[in-house]
N, C-alpha and C positions, 0 to 999 in steps of 0.2 A: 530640498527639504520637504517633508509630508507634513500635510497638513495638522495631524495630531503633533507631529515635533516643533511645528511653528506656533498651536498653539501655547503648549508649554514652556517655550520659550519666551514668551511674551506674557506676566504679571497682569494686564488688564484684558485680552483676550483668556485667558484662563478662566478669571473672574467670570469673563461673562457667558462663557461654558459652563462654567458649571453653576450658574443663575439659572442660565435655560435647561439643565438638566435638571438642580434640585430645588425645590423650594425653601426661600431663606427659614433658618432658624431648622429645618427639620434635614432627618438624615435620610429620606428615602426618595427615590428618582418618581420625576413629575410620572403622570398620566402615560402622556407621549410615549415617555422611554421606556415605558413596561408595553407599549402595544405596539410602537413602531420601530424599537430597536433591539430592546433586549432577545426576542424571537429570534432574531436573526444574528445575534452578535454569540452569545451563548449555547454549549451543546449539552444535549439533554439524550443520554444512551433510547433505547428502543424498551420498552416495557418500563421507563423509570415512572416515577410517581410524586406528585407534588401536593399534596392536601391542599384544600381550598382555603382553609385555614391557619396557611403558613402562611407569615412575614415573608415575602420574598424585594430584600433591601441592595439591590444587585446593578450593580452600574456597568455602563458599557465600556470606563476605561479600564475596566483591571479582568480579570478572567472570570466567569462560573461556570463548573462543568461536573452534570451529574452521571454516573453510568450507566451502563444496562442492569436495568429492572431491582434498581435501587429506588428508595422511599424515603422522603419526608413528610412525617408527617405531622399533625395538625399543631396548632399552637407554640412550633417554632419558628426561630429567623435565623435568616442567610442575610450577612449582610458581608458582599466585598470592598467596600466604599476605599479603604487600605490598604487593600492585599486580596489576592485572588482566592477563590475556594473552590476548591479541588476536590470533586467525592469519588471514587471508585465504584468497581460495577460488583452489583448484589449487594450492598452495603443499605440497613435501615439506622435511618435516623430520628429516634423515637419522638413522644410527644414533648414538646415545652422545650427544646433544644433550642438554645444561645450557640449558631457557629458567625465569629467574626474575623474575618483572613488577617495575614497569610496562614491558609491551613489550607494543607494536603493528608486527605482519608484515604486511604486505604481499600481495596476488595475484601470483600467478604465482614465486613466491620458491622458490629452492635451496639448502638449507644440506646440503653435505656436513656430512661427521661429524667427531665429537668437539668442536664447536662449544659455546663457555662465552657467554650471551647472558642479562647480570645487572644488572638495573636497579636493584641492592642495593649498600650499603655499610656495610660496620660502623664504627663511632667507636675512634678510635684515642688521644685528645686526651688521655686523664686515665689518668696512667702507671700508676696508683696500681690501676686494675682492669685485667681482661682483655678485650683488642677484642670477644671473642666474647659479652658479656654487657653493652659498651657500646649506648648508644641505635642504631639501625641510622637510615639516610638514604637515600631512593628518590629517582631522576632518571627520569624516561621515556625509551626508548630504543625510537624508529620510524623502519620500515623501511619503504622506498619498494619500489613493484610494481616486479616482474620482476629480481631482485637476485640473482644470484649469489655463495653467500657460503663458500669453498675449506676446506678441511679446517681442523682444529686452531687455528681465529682466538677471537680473545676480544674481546667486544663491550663495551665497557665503559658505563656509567650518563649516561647524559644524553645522549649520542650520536642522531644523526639522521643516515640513510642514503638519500641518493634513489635515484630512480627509476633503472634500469637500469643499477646499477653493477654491477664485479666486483669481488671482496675477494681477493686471491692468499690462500692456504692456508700458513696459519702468523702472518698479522699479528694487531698488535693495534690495533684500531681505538679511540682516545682521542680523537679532534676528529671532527666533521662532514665527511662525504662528499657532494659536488655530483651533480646527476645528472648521466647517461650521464659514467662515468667510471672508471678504473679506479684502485685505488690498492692498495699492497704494503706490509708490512715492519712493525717497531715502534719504534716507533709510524707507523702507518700510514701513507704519504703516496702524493698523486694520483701514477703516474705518464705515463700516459695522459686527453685527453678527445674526445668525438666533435665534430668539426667539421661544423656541419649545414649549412653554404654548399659544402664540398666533398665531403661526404659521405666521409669518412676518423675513423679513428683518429688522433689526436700526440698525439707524444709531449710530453710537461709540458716 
């Protein structure tokens, strides 16, 4: 048995892993783990980019992997604390970006800003506590290449986005988007798809 497996199998070694990785009460990894492990645990493509002024909320049990000479930048967070986060290569991820795993990005991907992109949910069912200390629930939520995704939209958990869409700026994407497609509004829907026998845009 490896030693990650023994941890986890054991309730109070777990606990105290993840003591010495996070600080109680907060979601993001000590000191330590941003200088002495993340470097080495996580891969980061060849010309990628990380603002200095990005959240980066990334622990060393679950996956982060940015590509080649992709960008985030300033005043977003990455956090995989849930589920891994996956960017693809060439892909920017604009300002004020909310990505929290499981999410898999896409090559060649556009996410203007202010964009909430959360493969997280918290338990609402038991009146009796507060959601925020209920069990939480992860869905994966992947983005297909070359996706264009408009300002201030919210991604929501279990969602799957193809290939060469566009997201109009402001929706909230709840169902599955088709490739080459576009779709608007909240909850989201297609209003556009590309006809590849006439080579056009129609409208839904």
């Amino acid at each position: 048995m490896s030693l990650t497996s023994a941890i986890k199998s054991r309730p109070i070694f777990k606990k105290i892993a993840l003591w010495m990785m996070i600080p109680p009460g907060q979601h993001k990894p000590r000191l330590w783990v941003k200088l002495c492990i993340n470097p080495f645990k996580h891969k980061r493509g060849k010309k990628s980019v990380i603002r200095s002024r990005t959240r980066l909320d990334v622990f060393p049990y679950n996956r982060f992997e940015l590509g080649e000479s992709s960008v985030i930048e300033d005043f977003s967070t990455i956090n995989n604390g849930v589920g891994d986060v996956l960017i693809g290569d060439r892909t920017i991820i604009g300002i004020g970006n909310v990505i929290i795993g499981p999410v898999k990005i896409g090559n060649d991907v556009m996410f203007a800003q202010n964009i909430v992109t959360s493969g997280l949910n918290h338990g609402y069912e038991d009146i009796n506590v507060p959601p925020s200390v209920q069990k939480v629930n992860t869905s994966q939520i992947t983005i297909g290449d070359s996706v264009w995704i408009g300002a201030n939209c919210t991604l929501t958990a279990g969602i799957t986005i193809g290939k060469h869409v566009v997201i109009g700026g402001g929706s909230v994407v709840t169902k599955n988007i088709p490739d080459y497609s576009v779709a608007v509004g909240n909850p989201a829907k297609v209003i556009k798809k590309f006809n590849f026998e006439s080579n056009v845009w129609e409208k839904v």
